[in-house]
N, C-alpha and C positions, 0 to 999 in steps of 0.2 A: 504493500500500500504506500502510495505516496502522496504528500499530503503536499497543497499551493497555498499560500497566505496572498492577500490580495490578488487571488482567483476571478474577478469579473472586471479587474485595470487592464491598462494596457497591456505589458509586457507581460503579466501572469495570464491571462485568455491566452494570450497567443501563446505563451509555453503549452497552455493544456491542450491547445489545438496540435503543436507539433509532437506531444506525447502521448495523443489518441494516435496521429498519425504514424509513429512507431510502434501502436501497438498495444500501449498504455490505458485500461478501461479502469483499473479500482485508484481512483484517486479520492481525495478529499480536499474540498476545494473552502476557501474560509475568505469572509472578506465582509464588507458591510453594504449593501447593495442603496443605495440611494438617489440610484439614477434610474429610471428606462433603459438609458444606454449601455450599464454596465449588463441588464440580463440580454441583450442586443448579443452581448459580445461571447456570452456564454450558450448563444443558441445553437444547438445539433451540439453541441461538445457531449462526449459520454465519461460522464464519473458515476464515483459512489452514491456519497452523500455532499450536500452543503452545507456547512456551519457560521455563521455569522461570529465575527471576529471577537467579541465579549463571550463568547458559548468555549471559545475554539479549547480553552487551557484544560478546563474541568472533564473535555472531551480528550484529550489530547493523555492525560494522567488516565482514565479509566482503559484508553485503547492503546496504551503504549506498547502494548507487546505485539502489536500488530502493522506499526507504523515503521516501513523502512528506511524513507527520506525525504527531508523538510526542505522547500524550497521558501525562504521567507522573503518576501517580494512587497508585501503591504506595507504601507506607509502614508503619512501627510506629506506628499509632494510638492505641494504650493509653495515656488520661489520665493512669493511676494507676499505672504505670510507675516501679520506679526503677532500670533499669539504662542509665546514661548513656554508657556504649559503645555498647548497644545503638541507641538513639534515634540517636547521631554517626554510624555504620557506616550504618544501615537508609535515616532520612532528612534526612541531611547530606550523607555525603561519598557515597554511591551518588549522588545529585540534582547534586551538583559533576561529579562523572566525566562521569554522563550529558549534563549541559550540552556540557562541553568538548566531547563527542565529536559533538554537533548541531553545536555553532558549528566547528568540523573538517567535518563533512560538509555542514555546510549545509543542518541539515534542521531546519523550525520545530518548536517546541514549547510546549504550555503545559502546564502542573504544578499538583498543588493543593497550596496553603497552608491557614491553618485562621484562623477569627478567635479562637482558643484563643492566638493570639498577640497579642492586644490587654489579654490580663490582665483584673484588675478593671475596667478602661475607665478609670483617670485620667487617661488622655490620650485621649479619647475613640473614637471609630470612624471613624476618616476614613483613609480609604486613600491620603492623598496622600503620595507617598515620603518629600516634607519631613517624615514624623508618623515613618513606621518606624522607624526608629531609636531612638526612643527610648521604645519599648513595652517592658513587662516581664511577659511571662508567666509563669502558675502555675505550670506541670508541665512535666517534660522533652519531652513532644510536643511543647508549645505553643513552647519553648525551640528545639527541633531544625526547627520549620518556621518561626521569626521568622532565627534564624542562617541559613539557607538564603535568604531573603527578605532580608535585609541582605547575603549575599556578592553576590547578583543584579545588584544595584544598584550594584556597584563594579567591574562586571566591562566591560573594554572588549569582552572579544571576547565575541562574542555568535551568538546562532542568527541565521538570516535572519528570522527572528520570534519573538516569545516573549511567552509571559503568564502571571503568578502568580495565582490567582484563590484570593482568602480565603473558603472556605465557610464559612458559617454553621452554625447545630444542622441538620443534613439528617436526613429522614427518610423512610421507605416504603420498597419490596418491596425483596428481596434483601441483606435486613441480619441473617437469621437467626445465621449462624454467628457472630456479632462477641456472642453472649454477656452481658456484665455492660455491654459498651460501647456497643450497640443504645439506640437511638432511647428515649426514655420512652412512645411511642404503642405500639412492640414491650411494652415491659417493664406499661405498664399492661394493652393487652388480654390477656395473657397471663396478671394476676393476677389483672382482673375474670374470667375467666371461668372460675380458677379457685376465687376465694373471694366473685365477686358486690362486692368490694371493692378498696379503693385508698389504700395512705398515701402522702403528698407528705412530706419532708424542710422542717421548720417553723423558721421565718425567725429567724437570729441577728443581726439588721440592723434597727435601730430605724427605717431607711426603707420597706420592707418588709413587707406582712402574710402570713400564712402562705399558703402558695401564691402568694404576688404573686411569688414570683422571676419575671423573664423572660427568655425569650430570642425571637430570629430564627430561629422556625423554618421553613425550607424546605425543601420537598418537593424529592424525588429528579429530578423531570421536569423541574423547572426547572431544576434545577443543569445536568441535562444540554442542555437545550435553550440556556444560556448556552457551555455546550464548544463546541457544534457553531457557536454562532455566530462565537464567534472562528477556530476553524478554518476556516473559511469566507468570513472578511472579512479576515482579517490584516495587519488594516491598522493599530492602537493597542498598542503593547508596551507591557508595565508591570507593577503590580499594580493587580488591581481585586478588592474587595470582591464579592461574589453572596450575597446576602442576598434577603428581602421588602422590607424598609428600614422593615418593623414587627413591636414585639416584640410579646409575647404572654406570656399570663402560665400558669405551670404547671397554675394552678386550669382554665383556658380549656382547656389544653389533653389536660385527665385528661377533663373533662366533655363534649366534643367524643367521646373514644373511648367513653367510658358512651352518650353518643348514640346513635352508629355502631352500639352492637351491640344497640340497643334496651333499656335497663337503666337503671333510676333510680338518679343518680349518688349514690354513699357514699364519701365522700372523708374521710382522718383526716389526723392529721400526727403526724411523730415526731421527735425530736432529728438535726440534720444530725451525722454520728460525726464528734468533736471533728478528728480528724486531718483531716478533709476542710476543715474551715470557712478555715483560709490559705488553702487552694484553688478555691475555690467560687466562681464569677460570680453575681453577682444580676440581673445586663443584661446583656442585648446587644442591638446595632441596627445592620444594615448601614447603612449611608452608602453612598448606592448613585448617587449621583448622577453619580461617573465615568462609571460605567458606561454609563448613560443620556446623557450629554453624546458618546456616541462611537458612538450610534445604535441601543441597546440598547430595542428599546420593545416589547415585548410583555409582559404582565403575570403578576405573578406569584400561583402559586395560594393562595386563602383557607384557613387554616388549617381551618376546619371540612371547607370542599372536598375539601383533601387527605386528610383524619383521614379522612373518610367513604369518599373511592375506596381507601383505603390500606386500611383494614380489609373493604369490604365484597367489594373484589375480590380482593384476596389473603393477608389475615392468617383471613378467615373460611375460605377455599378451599384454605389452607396452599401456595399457588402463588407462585410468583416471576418476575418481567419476563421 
């Protein structure tokens, strides 16, 4: 039995779709369902049972001897967040509980982290643990999954396996419901197709030209196709970065969707709104090469690749994984 925490978000539906796809039917899937969208995302999926995320622990200690491996994936997302209870409660001390009670039961897990915890990058992107610590993230997400990723690493007791895995900007199917916090390929088809148009957020950064910000953007298939493989080999604890381990730049990747939907690209720019610019990354770049040194070799998909399957299979057909 394998159990999904944030089971009906983005990235966890799509894991449970590629692990029916493999073959995978007795899961349990946990999450707190408060959209339409999220049971959208869980539709034709074949699991167990579903437990609502305050149910999940009490269930979790009565069926532990049946549970093989936890995938903890739930969390308060929201960059632009400021209730700092909330981010400690959701994804801090839920993630602490949960550990203790794998390394109690003995049952592996890996978690996702976010690379929203490496901040502006002045300590760059290297996932080696010597680096963690001494990262400083913008916002209380990026905050609540670096403190989580720092108790990790000081803990002696431990799951019989475990791995913290820093996603990158993900993007594709089953990101409808997440809103203002969806993907920029969501937020641009969405605008192209309603206004034929497109404005980028124009560079307060004398390194910088307007749309050069970048980031690591990877597709959703990869992200899951890196789960399934630690689940599967459990053989490297840690934290590892899951990235492309190449940025890309926003201008690449607004005209990648103008692509996709057949439309000659009109991109403007506008002022970043002041309150954001403390908060705002101009880069990112997995450093992925842990990852790879532990046998990690399948590659990862070209941004245009993905832009074009993302929209032409499911943002055009309004379908989800």
């Amino acid at each position: 039995m394998i159990v999904v925490t944030g089971a009906a978000g983005f990235i966890g539906s799509y894991l449970v779709g590629k692990l029916n796809k493999a073959g995978y039917r007795d899961l349990i899937l946990v999450d707190k369902i408060d959209s339409p969208l999220k049971e959208f995302n869980l539709a034709h999926k074949n699991y167990r049972k579903f437990i609502d995320r305050d149910n999940f622990f009490k269930w979790l200690i009565k069926h532990s001897h049946e549970v093989e491996f936890i995938f903890h994936l739930g969390a308060r997302t929201d960059t632009l967040g400021q209730e700092p209870q909330l981010y400690q409660q959701l994804n801090l001390i839920y993630s602490q509980r949960l550990w203790n009670i794998c390394s109690e039961i003995q049952v592996p897990l890996v978690y996702a982290s976010s690379a929203a915890t490496y901040g502006n990058g002045e300590w760059g992107f290297s996932d080696d643990h010597h680096n963690i610590s001494h990262l400083r993230p913008l916002n209380l997400y990026g905050w609540s999954k670096h403190d989580f990723d720092v108790w990790a690493l000081k803990q002696f007791r431990t799951p019989p396996f475990w791995a913290g895995l820093k996603f990158f900007n993900v993007y594709g199917p089953n990101e409808y419901h997440k809103g203002q916090m969806a993907s920029v390929v969501l937020h641009a088809f969405q605008t192209i197709r309603e206004t034929g148009k497109m404005k980028l957020f124009r560079s307060h950064h004398k390194d910088y030209k307007d749309g050069g910000q970048s980031r690591d953007f990877v597709f959703v298939e990869d992200i899951a196709d890196v789960m399934m493989f630690f689940m599967e080999s459990q053989k490297n604890h840690g934290i590892f970065n899951v990235g492309t381990g190449k940025s890309r730049s926003f201008l690449d990747l607004t005209t990648s969707v103008f692509h996709s939907m057949k439309i000659t690209p009109d991109i403007s720019f506008i002022d970043t709104p002041v309150d954001l610019r403390g908060r705002y990354q101009y880069f990112t770049e997995a450093d992925i090469q842990k990852l790879r040194e532990i046998g990690y070799k399948k590659s990862f998909t070209e941004l245009e690749a993905g832009v074009d399957q993302y929209v032409g299979e499911f943002l055009m057909a309004e379908a989800c994984y």
